[in-house]
C-alpha positions, 0 to 999 in steps of 0.5 A: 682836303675839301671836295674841289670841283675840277672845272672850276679850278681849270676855268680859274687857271684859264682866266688867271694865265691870260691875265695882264695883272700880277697880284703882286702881294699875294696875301691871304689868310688861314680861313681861306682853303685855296691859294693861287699864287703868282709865280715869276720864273728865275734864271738858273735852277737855284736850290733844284737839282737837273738832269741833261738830255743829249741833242740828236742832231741828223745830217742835213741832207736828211729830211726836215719838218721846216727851213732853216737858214745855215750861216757862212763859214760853217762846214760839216753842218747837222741839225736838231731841235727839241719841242717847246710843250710835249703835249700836243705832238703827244695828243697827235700820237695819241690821236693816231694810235686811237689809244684808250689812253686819250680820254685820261690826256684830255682830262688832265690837259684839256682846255687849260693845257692844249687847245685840240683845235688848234695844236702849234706846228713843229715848227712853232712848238720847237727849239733849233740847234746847229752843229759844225766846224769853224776852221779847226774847231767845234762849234755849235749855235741855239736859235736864240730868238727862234726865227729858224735863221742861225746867222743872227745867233752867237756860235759858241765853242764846244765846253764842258757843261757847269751844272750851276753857272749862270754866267754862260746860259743861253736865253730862248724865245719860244710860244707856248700857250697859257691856257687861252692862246700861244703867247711869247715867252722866253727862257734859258738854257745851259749846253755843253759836253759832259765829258771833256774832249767830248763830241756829244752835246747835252742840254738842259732848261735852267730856270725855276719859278718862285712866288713870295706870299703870305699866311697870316702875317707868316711870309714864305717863299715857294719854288717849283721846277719841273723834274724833267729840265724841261721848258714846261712844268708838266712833271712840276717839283714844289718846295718851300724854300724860305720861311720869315726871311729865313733861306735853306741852303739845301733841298734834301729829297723829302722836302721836294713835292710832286703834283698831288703831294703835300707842303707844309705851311706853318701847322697846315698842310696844302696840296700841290693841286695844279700848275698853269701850262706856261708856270705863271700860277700855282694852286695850292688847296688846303688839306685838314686830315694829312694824318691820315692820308696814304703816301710816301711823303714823311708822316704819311701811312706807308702804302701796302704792299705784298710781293716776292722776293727773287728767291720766291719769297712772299713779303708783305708790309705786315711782316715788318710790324713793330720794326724798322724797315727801310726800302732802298731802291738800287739801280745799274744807271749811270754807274754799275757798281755804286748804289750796290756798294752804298746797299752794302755799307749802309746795311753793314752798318745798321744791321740790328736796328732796321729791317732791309728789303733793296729794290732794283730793275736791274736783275742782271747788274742785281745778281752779279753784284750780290754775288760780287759784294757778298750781298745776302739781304732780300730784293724784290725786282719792281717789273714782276711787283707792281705794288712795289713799283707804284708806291715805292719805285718813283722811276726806273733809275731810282735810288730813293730810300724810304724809312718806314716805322714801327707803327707804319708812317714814313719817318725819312725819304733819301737818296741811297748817297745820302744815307750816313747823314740820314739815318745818323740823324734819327739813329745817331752816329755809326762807329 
């Protein structure tokens, strides 16, 4: 990738978000090494996958950063809010804790992302949700259009949360600034319990953005999410969704790219540089040596690493030399049992062919299932190894497996579930 001067491509993304014009055609041509793409938000989460966090409400007799205006007929009422951008209450944290990490915040987010002078109130930079009862049943209303008052709002009945639908996602409206100042913006949400008969509400944002463009004639069609499910794109997730007309159906794990990471476009590969703060433009920047870039994307060069083992054991990258090895991250999240028990059938079954090294954060869940499943393969805990855990451990729930070569390049990335299909494809099929 060429060198890119930084504050020019933020005074490009500054100008271009405050822009009332669209470039509706988004055509360019391989000679060009920096692609700002228009992108248009969608309703639901399409090929993406999401994530729930739970709504904390707190009585209403508890202190409130802002006044909200309560409907009638509505009993047992509690309150709660989510924030719209993350960024400035943690500016204001890292501003009252005096913490080293504020030089790198600002360099990351400043001017294009927060404006430091003046930073949106709770009040303005929040979403707000009531819960109660109507008669006998379970209620809750979203501040739709954000005017802090729930009696224009629909009050909706307490339902378990389809992960896919569209038909029952709620629109919001919200500020959020674009780089020069707060503008509107809206968006949808999908709530909704997880469990039946449940008396906790979950929520997540049900959107993604997606641009039509193209290179030379080739036409391809970007999405981009923000891994989090949250109304911003500060932890942004890209991937090439169409090409020629032509739709995928699914998004398997290596095809989805952070910030900083590499999508292919025909026979070039450009990086996923930035974002707008409010998605409206993406910036991809033309990469000419992919080859021989360091990374856990398919057809990187696997980033080194020297470790131990919960046996003490020291184990490097160069100890797998000449072989197949897959590092499969486990994890107790959400289920206590099931990654372990994928470890165990997945190693069973190509036993032979790869070299194996699990990872987990886990011990405990990691011991006791070792011992309960008859487990012998290596581990390494991604706490006591941080070349692990920078490289190969995305976050602390973690199922992730990457399938390194023989002559050191990821060859696959997937989620341990995945793994029959995955390995079946570049081994062949198990009896």
């Amino acid at each position: 990738m060429k060198i890119v001067n930084i504050l020019i491509i933020i005074s490009l993304l500054a100008i271009i978000s405050c822009s009332t014009k669209r470039d509706q055609a988004n055509n360019f041509t391989s000679s060009r090494d920096t692609l700002v793409l228009t992108m248009e938000k969608i309703k639901g989460i399409g090929l993406f996958s999401a994530g729930a966090g739970s709504i904390s409400f707190r009585d209403t007799t508890e202190q409130y950063d802002y006044h909200v205006i309560f409907p009638k007929n509505i009993t047992d009422i509690k309150l709660a809010w989510t924030h719209i951008d993350a960024k400035p209450l943690q500016f204001g944290n890292l501003k009252n804790d005096k913490s080293d990490y504020m030089k790198t915040f600002l360099k990351e987010n400043f001017p294009s992302k927060i404006d430091t002078l003046n930073l949106p109130s709770i009040k303005v930079n929040s979403i707000s949700f009531l819960t109660g009862k109507r008669g006998e049943d379970m209620v809750f209303i979203v501040d739709e259009n954000n005017n802090k008052d729930f009696r224009d709002d629909s009050v909706r009945l307490y339902q378990k949360i389809d992960w896919r639908s569209v038909s029952k996602l709620i629109k919001c409206k919200y500020k959020i600034f674009n780089g020069k100042e707060l503008v509107e913006d809206s968006s949808w949400i999908n709530v909704g319990t997880v469990n039946d008969n449940d008396n906790d509400l979950w929520f997540f944002v049900s959107h993604h953005l997606e641009s039509t463009f193209s290179i030379d004639n080739q036409v391809y069609q970007i999405g981009v999410t923000d891994s989090q499910s949250h109304f911003g794109f500060d932890e942004p997730v890209l991937a090439l969704i169409s090409q020629n007309g032509i739709r995928k159906d699914t998004l398997p794990e290596s095809e989805q790219f952070k910030k900083g990471e590499y999508v292919k476009l025909k026979n070039t590969y450009y990086c996923f540089y930035d974002i707008s703060n409010d998605g409206k433009y993406i910036i991809l920047i033309k990469e000419n040596d992919f080859k021989n870039k360091v990374g856990t994307q398919v057809g990187m060069i696997a980033p080194y690493f020297n470790c131990h083992s919960i046996d003490g054991d020291s184990i490097s990258l160069n100890d797998f030399k000449g072989k197949y090895l897959l590092l499969i991250n486990v994890s107790a999240c959400w289920s206590k049992v099931s990654s372990y028990t994928c470890f165990k059938d997945l190693t069973e079954a190509y036993r032979g062919k790869l070299e194996f090294l699990g990872i987990d954060d886990s011990p405990v869940s990691l011991r006791n299932n070792i011992k309960n499943l008859n487990i012998s393969d290596r581990f390494v805990i991604a706490e006591d190894n941080q070349m692990i855990r920078k490289a190969y451990r995305p976050h602390f729930c973690s199922r992730t497996c990457f399938l390194i070569s023989p002559k050191g390049s990821i060859v696959d990335k997937f989620e341990i579930f995945n793994w029959k299909s995955n390995l079946a494809r570049i081994f062949g099929e198990k009896n």
